[in-house]
Each structure stands twice: as C-alpha cells, then as structure tokens.
TIDREN-651795 format. One line per field, with one value per residue (C-alpha): x, y, z. Coordinates in steps of 0.2 Angstrom, whole numbers, m for minus. Layout:
N
X = (X|...) $
Y = (Y|...) $
Z = (Z|...) $
//
This chain:
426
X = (m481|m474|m456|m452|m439|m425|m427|m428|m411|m403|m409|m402|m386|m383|m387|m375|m362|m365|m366|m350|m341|m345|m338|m322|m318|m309|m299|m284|m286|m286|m267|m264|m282|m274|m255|m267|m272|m255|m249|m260|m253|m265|m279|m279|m293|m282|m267|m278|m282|m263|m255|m269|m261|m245|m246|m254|m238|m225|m219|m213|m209|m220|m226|m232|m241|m250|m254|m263|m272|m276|m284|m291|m303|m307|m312|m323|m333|m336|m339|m353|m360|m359|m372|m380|m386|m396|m406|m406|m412|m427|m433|m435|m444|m455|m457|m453|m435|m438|m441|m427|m414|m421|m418|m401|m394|m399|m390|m374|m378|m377|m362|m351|m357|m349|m334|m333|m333|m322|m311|m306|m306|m318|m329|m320|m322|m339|m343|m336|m346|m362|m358|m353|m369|m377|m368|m377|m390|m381|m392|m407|m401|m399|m415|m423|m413|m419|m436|m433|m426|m433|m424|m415|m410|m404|m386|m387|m396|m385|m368|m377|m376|m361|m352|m361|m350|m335|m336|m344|m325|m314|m321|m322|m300|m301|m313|m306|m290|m295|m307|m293|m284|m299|m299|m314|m316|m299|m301|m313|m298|m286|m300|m299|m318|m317|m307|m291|m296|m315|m319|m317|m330|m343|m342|m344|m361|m366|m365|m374|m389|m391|m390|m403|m416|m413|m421|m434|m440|m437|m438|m456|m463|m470|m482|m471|m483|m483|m469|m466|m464|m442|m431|m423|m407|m403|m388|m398|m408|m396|m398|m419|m414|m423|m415|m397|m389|m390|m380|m367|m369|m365|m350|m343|m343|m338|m322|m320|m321|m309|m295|m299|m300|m285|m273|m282|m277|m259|m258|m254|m240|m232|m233|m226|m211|m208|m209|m210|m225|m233|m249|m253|m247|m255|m273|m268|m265|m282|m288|m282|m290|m308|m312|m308|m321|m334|m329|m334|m348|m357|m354|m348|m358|m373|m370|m369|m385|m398|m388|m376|m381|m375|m364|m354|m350|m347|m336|m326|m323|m316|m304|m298|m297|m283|m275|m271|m266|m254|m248|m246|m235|m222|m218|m230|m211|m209|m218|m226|m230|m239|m251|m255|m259|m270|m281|m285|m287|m300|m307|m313|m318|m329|m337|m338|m346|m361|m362|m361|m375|m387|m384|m389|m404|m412|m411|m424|m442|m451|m455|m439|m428|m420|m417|m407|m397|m394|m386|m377|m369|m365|m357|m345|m345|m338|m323|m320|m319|m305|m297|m287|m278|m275|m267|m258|m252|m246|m237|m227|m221|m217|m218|m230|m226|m231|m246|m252|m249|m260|m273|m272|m273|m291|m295|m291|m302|m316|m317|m316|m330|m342|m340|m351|m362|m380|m390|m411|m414|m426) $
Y = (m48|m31|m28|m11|m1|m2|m19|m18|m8|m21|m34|m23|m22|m42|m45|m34|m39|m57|m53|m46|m58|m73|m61|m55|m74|m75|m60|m70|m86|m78|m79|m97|m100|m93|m103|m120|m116|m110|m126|m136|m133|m138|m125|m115|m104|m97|m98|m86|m75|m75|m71|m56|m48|m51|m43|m27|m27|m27|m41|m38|m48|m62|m55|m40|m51|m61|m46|m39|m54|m53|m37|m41|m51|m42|m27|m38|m41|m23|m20|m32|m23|m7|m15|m24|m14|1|m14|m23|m6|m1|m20|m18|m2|m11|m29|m23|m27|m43|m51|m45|m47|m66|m68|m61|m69|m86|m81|m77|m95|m104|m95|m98|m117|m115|m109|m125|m136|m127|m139|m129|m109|m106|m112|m100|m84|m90|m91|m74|m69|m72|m66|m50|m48|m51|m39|m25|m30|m16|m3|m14|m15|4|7|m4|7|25|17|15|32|50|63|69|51|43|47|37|21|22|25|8|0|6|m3|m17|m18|m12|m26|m39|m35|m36|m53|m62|m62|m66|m81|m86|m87|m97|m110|m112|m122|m134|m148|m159|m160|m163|m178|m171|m158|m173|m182|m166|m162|m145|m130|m128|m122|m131|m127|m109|m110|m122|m108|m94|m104|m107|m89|m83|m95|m88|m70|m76|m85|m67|m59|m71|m70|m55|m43|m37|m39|m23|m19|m9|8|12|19|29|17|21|13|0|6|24|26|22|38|50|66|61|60|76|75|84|84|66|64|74|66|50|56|62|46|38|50|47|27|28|37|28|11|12|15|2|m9|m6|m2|m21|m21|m6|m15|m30|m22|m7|m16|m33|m36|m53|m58|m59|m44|m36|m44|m36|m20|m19|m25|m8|0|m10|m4|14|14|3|14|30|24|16|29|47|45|41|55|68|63|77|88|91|90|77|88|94|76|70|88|84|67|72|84|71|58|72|76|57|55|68|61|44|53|63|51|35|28|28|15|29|41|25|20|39|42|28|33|48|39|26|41|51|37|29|48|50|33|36|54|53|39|47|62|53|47|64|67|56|52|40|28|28|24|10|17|31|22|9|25|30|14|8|26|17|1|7|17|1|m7|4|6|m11|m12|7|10|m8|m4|15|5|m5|6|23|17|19|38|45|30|40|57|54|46|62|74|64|64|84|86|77|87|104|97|92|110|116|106|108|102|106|111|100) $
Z = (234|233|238|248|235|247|246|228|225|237|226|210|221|221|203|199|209|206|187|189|198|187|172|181|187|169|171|183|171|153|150|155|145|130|134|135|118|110|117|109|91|79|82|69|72|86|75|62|77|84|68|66|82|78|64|72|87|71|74|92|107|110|126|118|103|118|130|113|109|125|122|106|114|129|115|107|122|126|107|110|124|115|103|114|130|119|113|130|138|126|128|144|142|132|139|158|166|175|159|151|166|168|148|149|164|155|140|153|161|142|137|154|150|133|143|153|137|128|122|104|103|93|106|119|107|104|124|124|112|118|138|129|120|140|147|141|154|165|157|161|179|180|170|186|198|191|191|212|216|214|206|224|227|209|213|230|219|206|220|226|208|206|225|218|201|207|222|209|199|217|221|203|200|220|218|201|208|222|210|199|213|214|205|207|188|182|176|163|158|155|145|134|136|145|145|157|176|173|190|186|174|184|196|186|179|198|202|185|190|206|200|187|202|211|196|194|212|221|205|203|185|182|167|158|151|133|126|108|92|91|84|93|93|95|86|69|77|85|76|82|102|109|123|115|134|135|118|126|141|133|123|139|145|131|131|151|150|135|145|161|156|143|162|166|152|152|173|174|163|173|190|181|170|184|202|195|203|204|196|218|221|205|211|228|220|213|227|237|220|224|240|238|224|236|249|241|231|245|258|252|234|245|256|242|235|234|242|229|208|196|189|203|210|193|191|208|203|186|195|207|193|183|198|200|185|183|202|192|176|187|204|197|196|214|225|240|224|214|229|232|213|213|228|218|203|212|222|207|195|210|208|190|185|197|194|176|177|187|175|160|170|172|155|149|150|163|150|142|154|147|130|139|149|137|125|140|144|123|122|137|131|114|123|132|115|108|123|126|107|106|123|123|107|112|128|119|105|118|133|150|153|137|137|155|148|136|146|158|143|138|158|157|138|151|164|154|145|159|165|150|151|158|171|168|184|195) $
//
C-alpha cells in the first residue's frame, strides 16, 4: 500500500530520532563505563588503550587522560561513520533505501546487544565499532528524504530530519539517565555477565528494534533505477565528481562540523571547571541547547523553505553561529552572557545543518542521491572524527578561551566561505 509522502517524512523523522536516542543513551553513562573498567585492574586491552592517551595528554592529570580517552573513542566512532555512510548512501541508490535502512538498523540492534554483554573492553570498543559503521545510515535516511521533497521544499524535509536528530540526542542522555536507575537485571551485572548500567543497554537494543520494524513496515521498498557503474566510495573518486559544487559543499561542512562540534566537545568541561556545574545541570544545559535547535528546525527552517535559497539560510545561520561565538569568548565567563551566547550558537547551527544539507542535495542527480549525501555526511563525519582529541587536547594545554577563539575563527573561515559559493539556479 502506498504511503502518502508526508507520511513518509514523518516515518523518516521517527527513525531518526529513534536511531539517535538509542546512540545518545551512552553519552551520560560513558564515564562511569569507562571507571567500571579502570577498576577492574586486570584488562589490559584497556590498560593499552589508557596508557595510548596518556601518553598524548603528556602525562597530565588524570582527569584530563580520562576525558581524552573518552574522546579517543567517541573519534573512532565518527571516523567509522566517515567511511561508512558514502558506502551506506550509494547502496541504497543501488539496492533502494528500505533494504539498506532494515540492514543497518539490525547491525545497530547486534552491536547495542554486544553493549549489554560487555563484560571485557574489547567487547565495548568492539560494540562501538560496529554502531559506528551503522551510523552512516543518516545519509541513507536523507537520501530517502530528498527522494520525498521537491526542490522548493528539501530544506523543509531535511529542517524535519534534522528536529528529528537533534530531539533523538535530547532524549537519549535523558532516557539513559533515567534507565541507569533501573535495575531489573542487576543480578546479571554482579554475576559479571553484562556491562555496568545493563538496563541502559537492553533499552538502547529495544528502541533500535523498534526503529528497525518502522523501516521495515511503513518504508516503501522502491525499485531503485539504474544508476552509473562508480566507485563505491567517492573519495577513491574525487577529482571524477562532476558535480565540483557539491565538493565544496562538503568541505564546508566538513570545516563547520569541525569548529562546531570541537565547542561542543570541550563546552562540558567549561560548565564543570567554570560554574561547577553538575553532570544534571550539564544535561539541563543541553537540554536548553536541544529545544532551540528543534524549535527552529521544525518551525522557522520549515517556514524558510522555498522562500529563501539554501544558501541564504545556511549564510544567516553561519552568521548567527559567529556572533555567538564571539558572545561565548568575551562574556561566556558570566552566567546571563553564557546562556545568551548559546541561544545564538543553537540558533544558527539548527540553520546551517539543514541548510547545508539540502544544499548538497540539489547538487546531485536523481539517481544519485545517496552517493551525494553520503559524501556530504563522511565529509562531516570525518570533522567529528578530529574534533574531540584536538580541541580536548588544545583545552587542557591553553585553556577554554583560546579553545573558543579558535573555534570562532574556523566558524568565521566558514561563513566567509559559504558566501562564494554557488547556487545553480532552480
């Protein structure tokens, strides 16, 4: 039975948010993951991996050699979803997107399940491993997107898309949070079975499976149309893209997420060491940060849609994002001026991200959606990749203002950028 497309970007909307929710229920729980398996003392897979990132803080404070593990990890995942959604992206252009989304949402299901068992922590980077290669599925869920929309309305489906991840990440601390207090298989964690907070992970499996039966039933499998013999990565192809605008487009964004998710990175640490925030208070923060980016892709990106081009909102939300920033550098210090600078710097992001991917979108052929988008998406991937150890690293050595400054100067190079580049005109 055919689904009606608003239905159809509805449906996109909850796979999204549900894929992101079951990968964002970690993010409250990674520390005290990690602590369980410091504690345990005679892993020495994680003793390898522990010394490797003491090694790269010189030496420093423990806090600081843990904070970097942590971002050791979190820059292998994205690494992996820099490879993996090019691939992701022209498979669907090939064997269709309902096929692909099923196939990678079971692989998310398997490796949260190899969460839940992990007893040793070559099993936890292992489960990390295979969610990361997964999560390039975003490019197959925006390829599916672009495939609903029309040229005048892509930025509305992808504004959609993007409310659906940005409130898929405000709910998965929230509801990992939450599961970590739940305890109906602690008994299996005493046993030494399953990782700490088992709960956490059962949940995270539940939510992938219903995220994978949404696929499977209200996703229509379309025969995909014949598409160009191409490599199946592009980057073994680059200088071969025709389209030269979506290589630029995708540098931009690789430069953008780069800036962007490096204040995100270290943002946590600022809260903590400057208004020693709680880990609640911290979750509350981003909370505030959540709904201004759900809020404005749901409701002002959809309003702009057809009525303004790709570039202008993407333009706008570039300014917006450096006048926050700077906001952040000179009064970030101060509580009224910290909550001011990050409206700004929610405001713009939640315009860029859609923007840029509805750009990027126009920019390539009806049968090769996928293979754009997945491009487009790697390009971010890869600057979410670098992020976490450089800007960590650059924290803890100068210290947050300088860590900002720099971010704002990328942010600036962005925006500068984005004003020479073209739009073919529709």
């Amino acid at each position: 039975m055919s689904q009606s497309p608003k239905k159809i970007q509805f449906i996109l909307f909850l796979i999204v948010f549900t894929d992101m929710m079951g990968f964002s229920l970690l993010f409250p729980l990674f520390p005290k993951t990690l602590e369980f398996f410091l504690a345990k003392g005679d892993d020495v897979f994680f003793r390898t991996f522990y010394s490797a990132a003491n090694l790269l803080s010189f030496g420093g404070d423990t806090k600081y050699t843990f904070v970097l593990f942590g971002g050791i990890l979190g820059s292998i995942y994205s690494f992996l979803q820099f490879l993996a959604a090019p691939v992701w992206g022209r498979l669907s252009d090939i064997f269709g997107r309902r096929a692909i989304l099923v196939f990678t949402t079971l692989g998310n299901t398997l490796g949260y399940l190899l969460w839940l068992f992990s007893s040793q922590f070559w099993m936890f980077v292992l489960s990390r491993v295979i969610t990361g290669l997964m999560g390039g599925n975003l490019s197959v869920a925006s390829a599916a997107m672009a495939d609903q929309t029309d040229e005048k309305s892509r930025a509305a489906g992808m504004g959609l898309l993007g409310a659906g991840i940005g409130l898929g990440f405000v709910m998965g601390p929230l509801l990992g949070g939450i599961s970590s207090q739940w305890n109906f298989l602690d008994s299996f964690y005493k046993e030494g079975s399953v990782v700490v907070f088992p709960a956490s992970a059962f949940f995270a499996i539940l939510v992938s499976l219903v995220s994978m039966v949404l696929v499977y039933l209200f996703l229509p499998a379309n025969k995909p149309e014949s598409v160009p013999e191409k490599e199946i990565h592009p980057f073994l192809s680059l200088k071969k893209i025709e389209s030269r605008n979506l290589v630029r487009i995708s540098l931009l964004n690789l430069l953008f997420v780069l800036s962007f998710s490096g204040f995100e990175f270290v943002v946590n640490f600022f809260l903590s060491d400057t208004f020693q925030f709680s880990p609640k208070e911290i979750g509350f923060t981003f909370l505030y940060i959540g709904i201004v980016i759900i809020l404005v892709q749901g409701g002002v990106v959809r309003r702009l849609s057809g009525k303004i081009s790709e570039k202008t909102i993407s333009l706008f939300g570039g300014v917006v994002v450096v006048f926050g920033m700077a906001l952040l550098v000179l009064i970030g210090s101060k509580f009224f001026g910290l909550f001011v600078s990050l409206f700004f710097l929610a405001f713009g992001s939640a315009l860029v991200n859609p923007g840029l991917s509805s750009f990027a979108s126009l920019e390539s052929g009806k049968g090769d959606l996928g293979r754009s988008l997945g491009l487009f998406r790697s390009f971010g991937s890869l600057g979410r990749a670098v992020s976490p150890v450089v800007f960590s690293l650059l924290y803890f050595q100068k210290g947050p203002i300088l860590a900002f400054f720099i971010s704002f100067v990328l942010l600036c190079g962005f925006t500068i950028l984005l004003t020479f580049q073209k739009q073919r005109s529709t």
